[in-house]
Steps between C-alpha positions, in 0.01 A plus 500: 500500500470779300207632282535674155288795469379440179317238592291773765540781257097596487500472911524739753823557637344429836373229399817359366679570886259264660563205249842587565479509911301196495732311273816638716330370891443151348848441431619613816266279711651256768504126418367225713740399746633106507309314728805507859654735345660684772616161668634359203730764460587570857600183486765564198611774676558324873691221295727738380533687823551190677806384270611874490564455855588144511772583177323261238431514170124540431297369169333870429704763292520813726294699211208292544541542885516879469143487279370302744550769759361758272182303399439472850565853580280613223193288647511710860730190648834687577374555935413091487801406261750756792392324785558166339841560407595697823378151689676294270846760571443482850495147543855427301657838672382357834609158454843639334597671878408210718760342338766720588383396860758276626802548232837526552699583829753695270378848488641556139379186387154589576522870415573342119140328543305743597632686189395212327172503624500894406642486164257221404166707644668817315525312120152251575304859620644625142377245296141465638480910507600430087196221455286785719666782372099615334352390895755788640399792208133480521358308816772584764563859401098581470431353818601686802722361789618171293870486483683409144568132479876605588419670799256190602790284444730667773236571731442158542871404487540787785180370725609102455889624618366689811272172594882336440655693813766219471565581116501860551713478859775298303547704138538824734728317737701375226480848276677658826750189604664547102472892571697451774721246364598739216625829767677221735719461096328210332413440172084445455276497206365870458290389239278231707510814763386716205219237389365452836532911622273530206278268574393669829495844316223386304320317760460827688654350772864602529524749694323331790608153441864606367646845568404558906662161597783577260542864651503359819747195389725763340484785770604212772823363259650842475471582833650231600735524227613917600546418855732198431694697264507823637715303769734311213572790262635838529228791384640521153464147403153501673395735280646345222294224611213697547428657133586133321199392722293772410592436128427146507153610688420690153615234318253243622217788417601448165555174421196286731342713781150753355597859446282580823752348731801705395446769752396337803789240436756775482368747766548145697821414429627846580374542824659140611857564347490877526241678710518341810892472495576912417606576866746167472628609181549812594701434830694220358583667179436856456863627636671264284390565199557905519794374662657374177296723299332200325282695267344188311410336838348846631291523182412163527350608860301770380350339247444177684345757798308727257248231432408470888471860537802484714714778346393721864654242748803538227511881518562432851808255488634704263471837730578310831846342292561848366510666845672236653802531241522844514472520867819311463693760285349807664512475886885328401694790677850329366337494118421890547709617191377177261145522662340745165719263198376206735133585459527669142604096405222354702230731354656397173463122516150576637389704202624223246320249734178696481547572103585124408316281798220721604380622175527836568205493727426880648423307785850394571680803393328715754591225811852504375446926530335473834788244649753747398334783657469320817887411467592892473239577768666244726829641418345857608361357799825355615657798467276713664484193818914564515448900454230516804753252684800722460246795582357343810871390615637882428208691627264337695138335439349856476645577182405146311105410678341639229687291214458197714162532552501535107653179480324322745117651345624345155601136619234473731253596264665222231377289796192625575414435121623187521302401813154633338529291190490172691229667711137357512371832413740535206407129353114525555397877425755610254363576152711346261742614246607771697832471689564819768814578696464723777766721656417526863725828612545652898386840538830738612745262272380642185403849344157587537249532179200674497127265531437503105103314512446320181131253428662099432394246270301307720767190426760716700218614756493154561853421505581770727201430788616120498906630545342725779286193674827277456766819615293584804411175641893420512598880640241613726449853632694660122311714251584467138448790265561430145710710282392511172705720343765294535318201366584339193381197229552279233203475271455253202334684223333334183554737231445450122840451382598275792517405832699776788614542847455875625727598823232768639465728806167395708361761390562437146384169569108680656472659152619217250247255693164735404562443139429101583123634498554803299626599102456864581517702831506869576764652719149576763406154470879380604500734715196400697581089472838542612439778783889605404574849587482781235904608449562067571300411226585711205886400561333158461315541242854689313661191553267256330350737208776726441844355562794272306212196587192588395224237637237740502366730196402888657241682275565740425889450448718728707756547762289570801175301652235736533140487605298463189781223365375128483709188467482140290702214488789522229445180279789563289764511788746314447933436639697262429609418863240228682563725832490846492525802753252769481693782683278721725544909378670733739347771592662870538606526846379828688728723724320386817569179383857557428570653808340204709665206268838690572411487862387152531806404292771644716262319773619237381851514391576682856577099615766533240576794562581382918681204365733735302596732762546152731725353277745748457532630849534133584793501284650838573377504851572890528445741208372849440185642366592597159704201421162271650312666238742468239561152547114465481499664176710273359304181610126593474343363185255772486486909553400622833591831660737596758222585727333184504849314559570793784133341679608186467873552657281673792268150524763289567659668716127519745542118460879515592635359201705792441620802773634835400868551651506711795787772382340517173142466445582458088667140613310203514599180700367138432363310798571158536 
């Protein structure tokens, strides 16, 4: 209603806002409720729930159904009119399970009703949430802890199908029967599975109720699945077999399973087919495929073994096949002069196996390096075992015990190393990630090198002390003394602009370490955490801050390390090798030092040296001093002066390997 002014023109204008207040709170005013109100229209409503639910037609248009809610909702009813309905929801849900109880035998017969049953709660709990649709905006979102009429709707579905252990035993039975029915090649009805998959997704209950027994069905048909065909088909086909499997895995993800399960299913299917069967595939197959250079097959493999983080036990078949073939063409003494176009062709098919099968992985390249160095080093080694043969049969064990004690220090320490990995000390107090190969070498065999004391990482504190428990406890009454300076490491460095591998001295290593802790360290405070001697350190320091690879920044820049200098770690190194050598920086040798290399050299050439002389007085059996020398000359490798052959002539002959001739004292004789 609406006043005209005029009519008020000689009142107050306050007076005229009460008559209008007053006039605007009468018409507003509640009217007198019908006398059973509230049960009259509950009992509209329950009629139309009831033939909701029973699929009848009911006399009341849904509009006056949906005012009925909101009159009641706008008297303060909605908590009494929610109860009601979730009573009258729970009895039909309720009485809708129990009879599922007792269905069909056939599995697929009753997986079809209890979609039924689902579909029909799905479009009844629609229809009522439409009539109630007011009930759910004002009453159920206002009041705390009361769940939509949706949500009420499967919560009771969910509680009445748990109380229906027979119900819920035989849908999941069935879901995984057609599951397994459709990998064993049949033809099933994804959608039901879809329906049903769905069903438990919004129950809340699949992954307790669904995915752990299906896990467990499908983890127990591919393994026994991989071990019956792992026997039946040749590695190629199995991993043929293999990725379709995995394939149809994902498949299923997409078209029924939830999202959730894609993972777990996978990671499952892998380890039955793949994981567990690397070392038979491996074995059985490995060879074969190099072999006949089957590059899709081998690329195939690495993918296949990529995605069980077993490209390491890979790395080793390839190395151990490498080493194996090319033992083959190098210790082949009647393939001598095709031995180097022999293994020029091998390295060749193994470079376009690692550039179209193993995706180029640095990983792979570098085995393939290290096989082929071990190839030339056995080659060397072979060699020198026939040199120190012909030696020892020419001139006696005196002249080759050094070189054999070389030999025997180097594969007795491959042993040793060998021994102390399988070692209880080695399994339980090793820190990881750090892999150490130690060179265990006799006293007398070798040159000597000065003590050079350097302060460890504590990981390679540790590492050493546990090699020292382990090395003592199997050799009693020996000392070990570690050489240092003739140490040497692989590091893995993060830097900005990628991922490297530096080959570093030990001492190298000492320094690199601090700047875990560290962006900026003086040469003092290097000094004092590495305990590296003065003249030892600088060169060390040269090498990382001042060479071709240039780890380290020095500030300020220059050639030389000196006191007040200070060092940081170069961010914006970079190389575009994955591996790369940081060469240590010779230092300018003194004459002292000259004088005694010289010596220590001729030391040890003087075996050589006897061998020499032996050889060709074996052959000439008499010949005279100047020719001797000349002959020498002309077979020596390396300068030395008359003088020092002259001493040598004079050795042999104390050890009667040689005697001068009696007429002429510038005649020597051999001695048998």
């Amino acid at each position: 209603m609406v006043l005209k002014e005029e009519k008020f023109g000689s009142l107050p204008s306050l007076f005229f806002l009460k008559i209008y207040l007053y006039l605007l709170i009468y018409h507003v005013a509640k009217p007198t409720l019908p006398t059973n109100f509230e049960e009259d229209t509950w009992a509209k409503l329950k009629s139309a729930i009831t033939a909701i639910f029973l699929k009848q037609p009911d006399s009341c248009d849904l509009e006056k159904l949906y005012q009925a809610v909101n009159d009641l909702c706008l008297h303060k009813m909605g908590g009494s009119l929610y109860q009601r309905i979730e009573k009258e929801c729970e009895a039909h849900i309720s009485s809708a399970l129990k009879s599922l109880v007792g269905q069909s035998p056939d599995l697929g017969v009753f997986l079809a009703l209890v979609e039924k049953c689902w579909q029909d709660l799905c479009d009844q709990m629609l229809m009522i949430r439409g009539i109630a649709l007011y009930l759910d905006r004002t009453y159920v979102k206002q009041t705390p802890n009361v769940r939509s009429l949706w949500d009420m709707g499967l919560q009771l579905f969910r509680k009445y199908l748990s109380l229906s252990a027979e119900v819920e035993h035989k849908t999941v039975t069935g879901l995984l029967r057609m599951i397994e029915r459709e990998r064993s090649g049949e033809a099933v009805e994804r959608t039901l599975l879809n329906h049903l998959l769905k069903m438990f997704t919004a129950l809340g209950i699949y992954l307790e109720s669904f995915e752990k027994p299906f896990l467990e069905c499908t983890s127990e048909f591919y393994a026994a699945e991989g071990m019956k065909f792992m026997q039946q088909y040749d590695v190629p086909d199995y991993l043929k077999h293999v990725e379709i499997r995995l394939h149809e895995e994902h498949e299923r993800c997409l078209l029924y399973l939830d999202a959730s399960t894609r993972k777990p299913l996978i990671a499952t299917a892998e380890k039955q087919l793949l994981e567990r069967h690397i070392p038979a595939i491996l074995d059985k197959g490995f060879t074969t495929l190099m072999d006949g250079h089957r590059i899709e097959d081998l690329q195939r493999m690495y993918s296949l073994f990529s995605r069980v983080n077993a490209l390491e036990s890979l790395k080793h078949a390839l190395s151990s096949y490498i080493r194996k073939t090319g033992q083959g063409i190098v210790m082949d003494d009647e393939k001598d002069k095709d031995m180097v176009p022999s293994l020029l062709e091998f390295k060749a098919s193994l470079d376009t196996i690692w550039e179209e099968s193993f995706s180029k992985n640095e990983a792979f390249s570098n085995t393939i390096k290290d096989a082929f160095e071990y190839l030339i080093n056995l080659r060397q080694v072979s060699i020198f075992k026939s040199m120190i043969s012909k030696l020892k049969t020419e001139c006696g064990s005196q002249f080759t015990n050094k070189l054999e004690g070389m030999f025997k220090d180097i594969e007795l320490s491959k042993e040793i190393n060998e021994s102390f990995k399988q070692s209880s000390q080695a399994r339980t107090k090793l820190p990881s990630g750090i892999e150490m190969s130690v060179h265990v070498l006799t006293t007398g065999y070798w040159p000597t090198y000065p003590p050079m004391d350097v302060r460890l990482p504590r990981e390679l504190n540790v590492y050493q002390d546990i090699f020292k428990e382990f090395y003592l406890s199997k050799y009693s009454g020996r000392r070990l003394m570690w050489q240092n300076s003739l140490g040497h490491c692989v590091l893995k460095a993060d830097f900005p602009n990628g991922k490297k591998e530096l080959a570093v001295s030990l001492f190298q290593t000492v320094v690199l370490m601090l700047f875990n802790d560290a962006q900026n360290l003086s040469f003092q405070d290097i000094k004092d955490s590495t305990g590296i001697e003065d003249k030892e350190l600088r060169r060390t320091l040269q090498s990382l801050a001042c060479g071709k690879v240039r780890v380290l920044q020095k500030l300020p820049k220059g050639r030389d390390v000196e006191d007040d200098d200070s060092f940081i770690f170069n961010e914006l190194f970079s190389a575009p090798l994955y591996r790369i050598k940081v060469n240590a920086i010779q230092m300018k040798e003194t004459v002292e030092e000259n004088t005694s290399t010289t010596e220590r050299v001729f030391q040890d050439r003087q075996y050589q040296v006897d061998a020499a002389i032996v050889r060709i007085m074996k052959t000439r059996k008499i010949l005279s001093h100047t020719l001797l020398i000349t002959e020498l000359f002309q077979q020596l490798k390396f300068p030395i002066k008359p003088a020092d052959l002259k001493k040598r002539i004079e050795s042999l002959i104390d050890r009667e390997y040689l005697e001068r001739d009696r007429n002429n004292p510038q005649i020597y004789n051999y001695l048998a």
